[in-house]
Every structure is written in C-alpha cells, then in structure tokens.
C-alpha positions in Angstrom: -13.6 -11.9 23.0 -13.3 -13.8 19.4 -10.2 -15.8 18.9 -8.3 -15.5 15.2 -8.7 -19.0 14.3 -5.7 -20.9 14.6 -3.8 -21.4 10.6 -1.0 -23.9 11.4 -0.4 -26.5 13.4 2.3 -27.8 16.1 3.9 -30.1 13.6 4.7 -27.3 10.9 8.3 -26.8 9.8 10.5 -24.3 10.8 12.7 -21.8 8.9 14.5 -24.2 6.7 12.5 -26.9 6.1 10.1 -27.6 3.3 6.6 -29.0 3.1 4.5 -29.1 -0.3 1.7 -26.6 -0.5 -1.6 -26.5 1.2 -1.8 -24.4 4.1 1.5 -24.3 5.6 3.2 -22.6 2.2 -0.2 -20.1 2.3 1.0 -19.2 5.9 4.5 -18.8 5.2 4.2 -16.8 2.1 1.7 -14.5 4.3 4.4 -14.3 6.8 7.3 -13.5 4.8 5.3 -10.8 2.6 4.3 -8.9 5.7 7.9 -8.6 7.3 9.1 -7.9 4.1 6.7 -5.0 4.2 7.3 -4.0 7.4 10.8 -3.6 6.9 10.0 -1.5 4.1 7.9 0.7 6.4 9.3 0.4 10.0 13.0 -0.9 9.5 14.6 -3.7 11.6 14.1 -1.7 14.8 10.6 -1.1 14.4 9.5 -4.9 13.4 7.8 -6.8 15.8 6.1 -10.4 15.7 3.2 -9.1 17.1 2.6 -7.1 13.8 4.1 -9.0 11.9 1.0 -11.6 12.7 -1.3 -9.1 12.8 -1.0 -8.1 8.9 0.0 -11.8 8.4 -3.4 -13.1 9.4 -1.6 -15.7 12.2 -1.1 -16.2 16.1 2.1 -14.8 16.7 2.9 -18.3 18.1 3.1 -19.5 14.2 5.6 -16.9 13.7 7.4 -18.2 16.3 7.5 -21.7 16.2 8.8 -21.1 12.6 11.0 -18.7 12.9 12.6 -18.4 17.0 13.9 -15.3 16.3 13.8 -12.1 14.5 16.9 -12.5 12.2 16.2 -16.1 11.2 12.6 -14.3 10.3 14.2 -11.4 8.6 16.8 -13.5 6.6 14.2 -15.7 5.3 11.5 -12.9 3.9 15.0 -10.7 2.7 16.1 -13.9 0.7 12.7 -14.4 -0.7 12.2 -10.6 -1.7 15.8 -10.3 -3.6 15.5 -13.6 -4.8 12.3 -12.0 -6.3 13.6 -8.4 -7.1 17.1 -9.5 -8.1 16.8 -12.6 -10.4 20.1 -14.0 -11.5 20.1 -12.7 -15.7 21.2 -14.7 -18.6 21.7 -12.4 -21.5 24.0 -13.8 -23.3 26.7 -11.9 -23.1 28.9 -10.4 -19.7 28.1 -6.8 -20.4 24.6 -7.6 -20.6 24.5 -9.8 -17.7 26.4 -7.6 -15.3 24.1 -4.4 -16.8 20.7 -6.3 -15.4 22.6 -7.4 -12.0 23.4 -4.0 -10.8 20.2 -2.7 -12.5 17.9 -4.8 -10.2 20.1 -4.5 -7.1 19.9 -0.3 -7.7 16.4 -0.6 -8.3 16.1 -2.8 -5.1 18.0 -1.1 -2.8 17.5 2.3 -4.4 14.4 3.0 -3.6 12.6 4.7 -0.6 11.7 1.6 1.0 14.5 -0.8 -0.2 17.0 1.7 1.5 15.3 2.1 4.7 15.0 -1.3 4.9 19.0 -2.2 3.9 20.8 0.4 6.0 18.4 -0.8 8.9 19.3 -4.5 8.6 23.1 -2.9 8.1 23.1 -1.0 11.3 21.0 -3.9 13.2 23.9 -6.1 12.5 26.5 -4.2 14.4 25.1 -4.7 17.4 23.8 -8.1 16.6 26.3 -11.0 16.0 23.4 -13.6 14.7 22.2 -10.6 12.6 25.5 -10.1 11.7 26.1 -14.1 10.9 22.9 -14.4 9.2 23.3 -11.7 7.3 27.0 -12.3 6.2 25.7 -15.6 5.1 22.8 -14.2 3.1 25.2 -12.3 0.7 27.8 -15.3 0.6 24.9 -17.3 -1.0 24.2 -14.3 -3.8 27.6 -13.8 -4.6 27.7 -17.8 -5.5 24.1 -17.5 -7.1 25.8 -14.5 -9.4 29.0 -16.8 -10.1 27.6 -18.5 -13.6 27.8 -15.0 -15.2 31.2 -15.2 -14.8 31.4 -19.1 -15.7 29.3 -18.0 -18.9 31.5 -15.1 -20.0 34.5 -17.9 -19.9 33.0 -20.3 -21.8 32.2 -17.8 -24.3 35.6 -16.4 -24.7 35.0 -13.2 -23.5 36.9 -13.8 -20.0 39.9 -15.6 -19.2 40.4 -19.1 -17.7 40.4 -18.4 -13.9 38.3 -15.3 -13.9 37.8 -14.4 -10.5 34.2 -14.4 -10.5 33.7 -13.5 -7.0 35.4 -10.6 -7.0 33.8 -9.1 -10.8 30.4 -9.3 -9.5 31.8 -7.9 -6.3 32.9 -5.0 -8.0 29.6 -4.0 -9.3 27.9 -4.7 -6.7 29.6 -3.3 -3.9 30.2 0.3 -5.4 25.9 0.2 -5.4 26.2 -0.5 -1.9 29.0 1.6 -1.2 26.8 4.7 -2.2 23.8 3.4 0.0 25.6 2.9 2.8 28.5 5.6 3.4 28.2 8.5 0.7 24.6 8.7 0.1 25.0 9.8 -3.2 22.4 8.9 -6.2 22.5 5.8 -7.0 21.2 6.5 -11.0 20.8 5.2 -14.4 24.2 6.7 -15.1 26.3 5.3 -12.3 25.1 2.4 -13.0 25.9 2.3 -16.5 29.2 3.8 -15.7 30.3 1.1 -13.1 29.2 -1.6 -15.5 31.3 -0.3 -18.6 34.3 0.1 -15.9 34.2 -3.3 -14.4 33.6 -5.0 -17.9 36.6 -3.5 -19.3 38.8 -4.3 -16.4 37.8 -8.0 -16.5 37.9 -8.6 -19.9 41.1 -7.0 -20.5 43.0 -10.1 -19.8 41.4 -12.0 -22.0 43.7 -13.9 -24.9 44.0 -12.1 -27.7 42.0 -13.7 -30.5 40.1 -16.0 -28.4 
C-alpha cells in the first residue's frame, strides 16, 4: 500500500499561531480551502477530517494536530472565507460603505452554497456550546472589523458624536440574516438597497444640523 507522503511536521503551529510561508502556510491554506468547500457542499454535519484531508492533500493527523477539533477548524476556514468575500469597504461616504457591507454579506450568504453552509453552522451551534462560543466570537470580531465605517461617517460629519456603531452595522446586517435564517424570503438587490436607505436615514438623522 503507498503512503501519502507526510506535508507537515510535529513542530507545526496550531490554529492560532503563525509561522512565515514555506510549507506550513501551503498546508494550511490547502486545509482551510477544502473545509470551506466542504461546507459549501456537505454542511457542518456532513464534514469530516477524514475528507477534509483527502481533498486537502494531508494525513488527517495534520488536520488534527492543527486544529483538535471541528469548530476550531471551521471557525478558522469561515474567518478566512468572509474575510475574503466580505472585505471591510472604504468609500468614502456612510451610504456607500454600508451599501458594499450588506452587498457582499447577501452575496456571501445568499447564495446556494453560502446558505447551506450558514444555516448549518447556525443549527450545529444549538447543540454545540464550543460551536456556539466559537462562533458567537467570530461575529463579535466582524462587528468590531465593520466599526471604522461608523468612526469614518463621524469624522466626516455625516453622523453624530457617539454614534452607536455597533448597533448601525447591526442593523443591516442582521435584517440579511434574519431573512436566511427564519423567513426564507429573497434576500435581493432590492432588499438590500431598501435596508440600506432605511438604516442610513435612521442614523444620520441625529446628526447636528449644519455640521
């Protein structure tokens, strides 16, 4: 029987900590891509390590001595595919900025596989509570990632001192994921548009006059 040769070593890091190129980034890029795309295929449920190495090109003993378990391996390739599919935008002004947020997040989300693969992470974390942790944590790090639109729009005027910024971008983005998630209705061009104008109107109408 031929044996895969063997891509990493016992002394590479685990989820969390960094090394400069070479071979260990090749192997955790491989990694991450293919349960990103299993997700996108199987959902949570159906991911293994097992195939996860298989289309990864590793021992399945990589994947583990990375990443011990499947929600630290999950978080990881989630957080490198929205940080990929959902860039933070700088447009230079709020309506802008919020317009390519919720864009990319309906894009990401939107689509055939992005849904699959939200609402199974979703419903994975009810009934796990590192899931559940890891995954709470995940979008606690986005929301702060998003928080310089909001910082922006202040120091241009068109917001108020103290403008909540956690709760603007929560307000677009949690309508998006309300849809996903509960009413399963489209999540479209026009919605989008729609929720946009409505949150940018509501923030900015405290604004000083004249400012």
């Amino acid at each position: 029987m031929t044996t895969m040769p063997k891509m990493a070593n016992d002394t590479e890091p685990r989820v969390g900590e960094q090394r400069p190129g070479g071979r260990a980034a090749r192997v955790r890029a491989a990694v991450l891509a293919a349960t990103a795309d299993l997700l996108t295929e199987v959902g949570y449920d159906g991911l293994g390590f097992d195939e996860v190495a298989d289309r990864a090109g590793v021992h399945k003993t990589t994947v583990y001595r990375r990443w011990p378990t499947k929600p630290e391996l999950v978080a990881d390739a989630v957080g490198l595919n929205i940080d990929q599919r959902v860039p933070i935008p700088d447009t230079g002004d709020l309506h802008g900025d919020l317009a390519a947020l919720a864009g990319a997040v309906a894009a990401n989300i939107g689509s055939a596989g992005g849904a699959l693969r939200s609402r199974s992470i979703v419903a994975a974390a009810a009934t796990s509570d590192q899931l559940a942790d890891t995954l709470h944590e995940f979008m606690t790090r986005r929301m702060i990632q998003a928080e310089p639109i909001v910082q922006r729009a202040v120091e241009r005027g068109e917001l108020a001192a103290g403008a909540d910024a956690r709760l603007i971008v929560e307000s677009v983005v949690g309508p998006i994921w309300f849809r996903l998630l509960l009413t399963g209705e489209a999540i479209d061009e026009e919605f989008v548009a729609a929720l946009v104008s409505l949150v940018t109107a509501g923030a900015t109408s405290n604004r000083i006059p004249g400012s």
